[in-house]
C-alpha positions as CSV (number, residue, x, y, z in Angstrom):
1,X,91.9,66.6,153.5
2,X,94.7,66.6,156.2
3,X,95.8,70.0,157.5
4,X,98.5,70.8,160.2
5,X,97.3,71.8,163.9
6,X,98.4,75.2,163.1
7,X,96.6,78.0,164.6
8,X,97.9,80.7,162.1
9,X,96.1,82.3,159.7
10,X,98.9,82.9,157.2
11,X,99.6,82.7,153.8
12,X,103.4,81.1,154.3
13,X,103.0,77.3,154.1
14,X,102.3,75.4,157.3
15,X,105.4,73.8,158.8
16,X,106.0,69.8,158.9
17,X,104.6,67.9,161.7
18,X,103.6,64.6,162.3
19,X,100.1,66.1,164.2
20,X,97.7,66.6,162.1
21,X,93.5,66.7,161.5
22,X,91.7,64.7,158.9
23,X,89.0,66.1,157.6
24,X,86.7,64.5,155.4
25,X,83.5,66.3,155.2
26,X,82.2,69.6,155.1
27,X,81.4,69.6,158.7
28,X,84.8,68.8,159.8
29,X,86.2,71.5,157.5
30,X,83.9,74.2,159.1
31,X,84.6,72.5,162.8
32,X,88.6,73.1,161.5
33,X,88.6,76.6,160.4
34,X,88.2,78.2,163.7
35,X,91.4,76.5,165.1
36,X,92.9,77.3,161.8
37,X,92.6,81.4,162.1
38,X,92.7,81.0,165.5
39,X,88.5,82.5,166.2
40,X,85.3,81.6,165.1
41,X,85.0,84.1,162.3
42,X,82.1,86.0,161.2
43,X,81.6,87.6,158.1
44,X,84.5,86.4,156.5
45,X,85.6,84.3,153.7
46,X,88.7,81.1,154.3
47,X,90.8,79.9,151.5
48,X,92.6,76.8,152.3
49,X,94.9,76.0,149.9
50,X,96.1,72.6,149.3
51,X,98.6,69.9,147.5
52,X,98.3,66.4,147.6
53,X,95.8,66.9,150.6
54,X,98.5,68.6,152.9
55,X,97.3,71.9,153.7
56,X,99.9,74.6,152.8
57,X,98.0,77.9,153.7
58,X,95.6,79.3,155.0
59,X,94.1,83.0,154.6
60,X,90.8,84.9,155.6
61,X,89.4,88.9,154.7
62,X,86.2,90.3,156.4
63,X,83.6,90.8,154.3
64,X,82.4,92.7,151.7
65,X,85.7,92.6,149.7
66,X,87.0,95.8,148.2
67,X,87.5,95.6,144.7
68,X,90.8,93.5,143.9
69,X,91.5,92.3,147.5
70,X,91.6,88.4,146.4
71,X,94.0,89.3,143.3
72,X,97.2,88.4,145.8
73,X,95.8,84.8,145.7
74,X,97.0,83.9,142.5
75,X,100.8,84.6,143.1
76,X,100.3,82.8,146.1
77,X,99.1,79.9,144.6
78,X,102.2,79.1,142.6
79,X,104.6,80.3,145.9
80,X,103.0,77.4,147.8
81,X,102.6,74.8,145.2
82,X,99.1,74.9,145.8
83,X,96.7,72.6,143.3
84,X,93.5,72.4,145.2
85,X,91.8,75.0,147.5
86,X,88.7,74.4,150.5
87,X,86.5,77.8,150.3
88,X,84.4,78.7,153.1
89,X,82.7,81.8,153.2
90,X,80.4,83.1,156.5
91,X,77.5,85.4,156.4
92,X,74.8,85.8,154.0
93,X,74.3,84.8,150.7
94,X,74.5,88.0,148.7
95,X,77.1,88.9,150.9
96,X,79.4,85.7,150.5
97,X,78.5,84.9,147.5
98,X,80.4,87.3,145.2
99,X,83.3,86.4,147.0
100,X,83.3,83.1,146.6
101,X,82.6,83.1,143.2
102,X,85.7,85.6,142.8
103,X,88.1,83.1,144.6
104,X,87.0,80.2,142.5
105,X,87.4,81.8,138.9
106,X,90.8,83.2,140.4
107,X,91.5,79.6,140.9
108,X,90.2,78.3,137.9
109,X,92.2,80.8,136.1
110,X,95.6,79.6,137.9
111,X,94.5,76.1,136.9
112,X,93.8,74.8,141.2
113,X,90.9,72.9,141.6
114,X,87.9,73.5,144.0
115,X,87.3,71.0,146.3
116,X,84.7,72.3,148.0
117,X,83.2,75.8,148.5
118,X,81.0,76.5,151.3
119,X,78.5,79.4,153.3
120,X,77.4,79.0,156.4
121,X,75.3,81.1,158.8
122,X,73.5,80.9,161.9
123,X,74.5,76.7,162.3
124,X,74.1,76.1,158.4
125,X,76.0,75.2,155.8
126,X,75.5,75.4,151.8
127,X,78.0,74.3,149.5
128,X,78.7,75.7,146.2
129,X,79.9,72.9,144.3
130,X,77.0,70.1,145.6
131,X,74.2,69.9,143.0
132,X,72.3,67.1,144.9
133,X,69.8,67.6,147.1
134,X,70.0,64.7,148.8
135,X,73.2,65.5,150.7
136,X,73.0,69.7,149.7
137,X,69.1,70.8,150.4
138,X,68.3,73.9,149.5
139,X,67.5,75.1,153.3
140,X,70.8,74.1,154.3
141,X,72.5,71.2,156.8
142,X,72.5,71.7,160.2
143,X,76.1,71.4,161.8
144,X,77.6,72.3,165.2
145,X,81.3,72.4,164.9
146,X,81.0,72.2,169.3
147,X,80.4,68.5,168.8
148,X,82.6,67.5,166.0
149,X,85.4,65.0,166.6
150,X,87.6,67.6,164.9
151,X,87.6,70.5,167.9
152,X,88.0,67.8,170.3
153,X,90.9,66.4,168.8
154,X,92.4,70.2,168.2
155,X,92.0,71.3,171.7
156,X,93.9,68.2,172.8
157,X,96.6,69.2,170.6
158,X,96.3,72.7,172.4
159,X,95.0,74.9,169.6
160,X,92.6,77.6,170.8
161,X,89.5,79.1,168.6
162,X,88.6,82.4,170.5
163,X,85.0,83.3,170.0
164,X,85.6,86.2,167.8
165,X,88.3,88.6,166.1
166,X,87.4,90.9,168.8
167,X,88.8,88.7,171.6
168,X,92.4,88.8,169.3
169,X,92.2,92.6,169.4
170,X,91.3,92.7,173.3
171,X,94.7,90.1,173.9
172,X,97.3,93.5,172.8
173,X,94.8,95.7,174.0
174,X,95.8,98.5,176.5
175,X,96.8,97.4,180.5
176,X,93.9,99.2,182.8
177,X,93.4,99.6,186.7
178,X,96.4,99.5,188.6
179,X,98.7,98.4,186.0
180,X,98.2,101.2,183.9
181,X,98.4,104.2,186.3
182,X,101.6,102.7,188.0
183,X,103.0,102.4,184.3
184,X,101.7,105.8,183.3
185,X,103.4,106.9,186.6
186,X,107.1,105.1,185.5
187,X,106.7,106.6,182.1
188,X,106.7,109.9,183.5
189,X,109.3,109.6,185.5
190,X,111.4,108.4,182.6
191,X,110.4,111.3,180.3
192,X,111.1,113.2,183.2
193,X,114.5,111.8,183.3
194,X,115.5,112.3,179.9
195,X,114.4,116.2,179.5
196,X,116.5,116.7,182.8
197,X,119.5,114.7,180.6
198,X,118.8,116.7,177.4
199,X,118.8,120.0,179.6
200,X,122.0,119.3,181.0
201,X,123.8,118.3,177.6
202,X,126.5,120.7,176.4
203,X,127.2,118.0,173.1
204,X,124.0,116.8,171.6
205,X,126.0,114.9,169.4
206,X,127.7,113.2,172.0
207,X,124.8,112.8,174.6
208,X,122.8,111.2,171.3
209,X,126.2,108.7,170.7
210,X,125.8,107.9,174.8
211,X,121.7,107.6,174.6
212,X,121.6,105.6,172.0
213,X,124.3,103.1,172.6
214,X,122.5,102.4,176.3
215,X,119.3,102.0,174.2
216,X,120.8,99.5,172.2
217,X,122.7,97.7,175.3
218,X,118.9,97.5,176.8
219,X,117.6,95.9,173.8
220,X,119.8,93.2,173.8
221,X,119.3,92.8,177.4
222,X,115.9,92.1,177.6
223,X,116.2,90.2,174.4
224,X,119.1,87.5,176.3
225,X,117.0,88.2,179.5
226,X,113.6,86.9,177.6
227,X,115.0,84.2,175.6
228,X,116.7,82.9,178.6
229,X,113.2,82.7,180.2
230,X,114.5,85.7,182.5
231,X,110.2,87.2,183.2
232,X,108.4,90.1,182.3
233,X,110.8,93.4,182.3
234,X,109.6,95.7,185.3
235,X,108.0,99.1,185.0
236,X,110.9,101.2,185.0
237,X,112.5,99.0,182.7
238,X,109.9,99.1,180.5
239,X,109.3,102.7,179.9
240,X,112.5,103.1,179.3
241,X,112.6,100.5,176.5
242,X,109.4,102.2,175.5
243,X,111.4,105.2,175.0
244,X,114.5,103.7,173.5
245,X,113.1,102.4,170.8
246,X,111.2,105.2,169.5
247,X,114.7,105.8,168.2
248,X,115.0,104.1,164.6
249,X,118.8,102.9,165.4
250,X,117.5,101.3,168.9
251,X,114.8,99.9,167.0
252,X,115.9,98.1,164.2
253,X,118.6,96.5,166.5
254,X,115.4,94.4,167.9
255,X,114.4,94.0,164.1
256,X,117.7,92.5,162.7
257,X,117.8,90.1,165.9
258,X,114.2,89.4,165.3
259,X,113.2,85.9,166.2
260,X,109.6,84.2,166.1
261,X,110.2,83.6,170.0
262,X,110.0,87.2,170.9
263,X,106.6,88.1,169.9
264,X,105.5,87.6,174.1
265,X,108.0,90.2,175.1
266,X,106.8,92.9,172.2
267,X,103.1,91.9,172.8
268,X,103.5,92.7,177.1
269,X,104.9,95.7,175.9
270,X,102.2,96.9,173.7
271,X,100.0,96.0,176.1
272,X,101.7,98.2,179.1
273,X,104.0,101.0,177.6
274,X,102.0,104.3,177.3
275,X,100.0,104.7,173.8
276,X,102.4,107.8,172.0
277,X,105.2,104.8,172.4
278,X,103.3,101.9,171.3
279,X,103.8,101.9,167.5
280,X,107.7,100.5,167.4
281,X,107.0,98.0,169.7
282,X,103.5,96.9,168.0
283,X,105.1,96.4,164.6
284,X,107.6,94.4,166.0
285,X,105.2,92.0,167.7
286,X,103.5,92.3,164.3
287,X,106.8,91.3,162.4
288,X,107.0,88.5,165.2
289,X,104.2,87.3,164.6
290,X,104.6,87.7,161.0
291,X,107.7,85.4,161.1
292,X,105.7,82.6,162.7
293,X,102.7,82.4,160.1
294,X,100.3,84.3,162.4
295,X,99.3,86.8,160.4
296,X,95.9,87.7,162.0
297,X,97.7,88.9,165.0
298,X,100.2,90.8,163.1
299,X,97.3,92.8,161.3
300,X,95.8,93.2,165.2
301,X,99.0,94.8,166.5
302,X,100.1,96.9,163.1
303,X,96.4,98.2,163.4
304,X,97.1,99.2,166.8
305,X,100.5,101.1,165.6
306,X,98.5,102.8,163.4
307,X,96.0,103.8,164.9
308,X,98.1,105.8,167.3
309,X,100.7,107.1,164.3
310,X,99.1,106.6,160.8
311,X,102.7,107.5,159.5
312,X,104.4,105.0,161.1
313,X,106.5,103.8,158.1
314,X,107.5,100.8,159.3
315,X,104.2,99.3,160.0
316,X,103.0,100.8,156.8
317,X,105.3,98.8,154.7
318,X,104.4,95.5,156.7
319,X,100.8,95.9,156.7
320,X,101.1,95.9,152.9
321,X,103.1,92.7,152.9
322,X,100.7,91.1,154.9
323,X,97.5,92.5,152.8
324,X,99.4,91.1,149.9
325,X,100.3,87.9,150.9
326,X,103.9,88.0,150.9
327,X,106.1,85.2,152.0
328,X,108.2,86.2,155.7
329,X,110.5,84.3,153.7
330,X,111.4,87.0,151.8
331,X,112.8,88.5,154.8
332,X,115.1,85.8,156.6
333,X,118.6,86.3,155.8
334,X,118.0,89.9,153.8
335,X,118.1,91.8,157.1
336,X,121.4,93.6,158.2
337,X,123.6,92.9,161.2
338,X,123.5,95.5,163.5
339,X,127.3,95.5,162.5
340,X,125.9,96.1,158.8
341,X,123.2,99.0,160.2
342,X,126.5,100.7,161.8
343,X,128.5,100.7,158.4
344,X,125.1,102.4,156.9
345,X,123.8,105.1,159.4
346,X,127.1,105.8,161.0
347,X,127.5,107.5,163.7
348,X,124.8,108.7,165.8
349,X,123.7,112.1,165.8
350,X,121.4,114.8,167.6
351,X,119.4,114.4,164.8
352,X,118.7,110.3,166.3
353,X,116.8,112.0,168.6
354,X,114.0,113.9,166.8
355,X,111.6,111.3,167.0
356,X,112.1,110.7,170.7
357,X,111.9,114.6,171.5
358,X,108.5,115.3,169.5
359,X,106.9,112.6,171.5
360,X,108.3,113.8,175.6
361,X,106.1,116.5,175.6
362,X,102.7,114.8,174.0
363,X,99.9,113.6,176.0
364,X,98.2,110.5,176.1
365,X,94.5,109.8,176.5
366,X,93.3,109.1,179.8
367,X,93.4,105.8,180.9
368,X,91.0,103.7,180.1
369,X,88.3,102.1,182.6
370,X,89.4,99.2,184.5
């Protein structure tokens, strides 16, 4: 099996290069699927799918399953041309096993073969599809991916394999120390800012027009600024993003001029900007991250939307395209130019600003420890 030095784990096909691993036993395969999802997973069951021995995708659920989660695979199947899948399931048997026996009937029924299906646990590995006890014993074969040929060659080729899911969630988690109470600081002096601005307006409608075309200026701004390898924005103008985009105009300019390239710049914000303003700015590093097959880390930073604002449509409807597989193909070239989001929502209006105003006089938590 050859599969692309991909770190993603993603259910859009893996892009063309000429680097690539061969794997050609089961422990290669379970050395691989670490750099594949990008940590060692726990757990959890991996279905590489496959044509021709080119790896085309690669997804992975925690375990147990729900009921029904694996029923997006067969749809997927025939998106990516996929003939031949690599199962690999982690955990104990009566844990893994249902699910792998779900994932190969759903693949029998879409007419892809099995290559191989394996469990492993604690530095073990069982395979589902070996009858011969020669080569499959029944107490397992030792492996320890640390050694293999395979994780040397994929950290030469820069691909990283975090130790868990955990260290994923920790990489967009919340600044501390210094960092945070200097941004908490900026933040409040922005909010600050704004209330004095909203005080003083005699024309709501107006002052929304003026806001919201400054919030859309900044967008672009630190979009040219980070593209053109311009650095991290600084506090102040940070919070004020922050604050910008909690307006859905301001926002979905950064959406329609969404590029793979700017998931850095949405992940330091999530990371700094004050928790109540976190959820635009996560589902757009989610969307990102989407875009470029990484759709571990889009589920890390739409979790972290909504666990702060559970009705956060937008990362709603993107966490369900993600749980189900979807292509991000579905959504290059269907987005609107911000010339096109003008011509729909028209001119803006006092009404722009609800969003924004419900959230200047919330709290957040207390910083975390550093």
């Amino acid at each position: 099996m050859t599969t692309n030095t991909s770190s993603a784990a993603a259910s859009s096909p893996f892009p063309s290069s000429e680097s690539c691993l061969i794997l050609t036993s089961p422990a290669d395969i379970l050395a691989a699927v670490p750099y594949l999802v990008g940590f060692h997973p726990s757990s959890s069951i991996i279905v590489i799918g496959l044509d021709r021995g080119q790896a085309k995708m690669v997804v992975r659920w925690g375990l147990p399953l729900p009921p029904g989660t694996l029923a997006p695979l067969a749809p997927l199947f025939d998106r990516e041309g996929v003939t031949q899948v690599v199962i690999v399931g982690y955990g104990p048997g009566d844990v893994v096993t249902p699910a792998v026996d779900e994932a190969r009937v759903l693949a029998a029924k879409a007419g892809v073969l099995v290559g191989e299906a394996l469990r492993a646990q604690e530095g073990r590995y069982w395979s589902y599809v070996c009858e011969l006890p020669m080569c499959c014993p029944a107490e397992g074969t030792p492996y320890d991916p640390s050694t293999s040929q395979i994780a040397a060659e994929a950290t030469v080729r820069g691909l990283v394999a975090l130790p868990d899911r955990e260290a994923l969630e920790r990489a967009v988690a919340p600044v501390t120390g210094p960092v945070r109470m200097a941004m908490r600081r900026t933040t409040a002096d922005a909010v600050a800012e704004v209330r004095s601005r909203l005080a003083a307006a005699t024309d709501l409608d107006a002052f929304a027009q003026h806001f919201v075309a400054e919030g859309l200026e900044r967008v672009r701004s630190a979009l040219t600024a980070h593209t053109a390898g311009g650095g991290r924005l600084d506090d102040a103008e940070a919070a004020r993003l922050g604050l910008d985009l909690t307006i859905i105009r301001v926002r979905d300019e950064a959406w329609t001029l969404m590029h793979e390239s700017h998931a850095p710049l949405w992940k330091d914000l999530t990371r700094r900007l004050e928790p109540r303003f976190v959820p635009p700015v996560a589902t757009l590093l989610a969307m990102a991250a989407w875009r470029a097959g990484n759709s571990v880390q889009a589920t890390i930073a739409l979790e972290r939307a909504l666990a702060i604002d559970p009705g956060y449509s937008m990362a709603n409807l993107l966490m369900h395209a993600v749980h189900n597989l979807l292509s991000p193909a579905i959504m290059r070239g269907r987005l609107p130019t911000p010339a096109e989001l003008d011509a729909a929502m028209g001119s803006a209006h006092a009404g722009w600003l609800l969003p924004l105003v419900n959230l200047l006089d919330e709290e957040d938590p207390p910083a975390p420890p550093e």
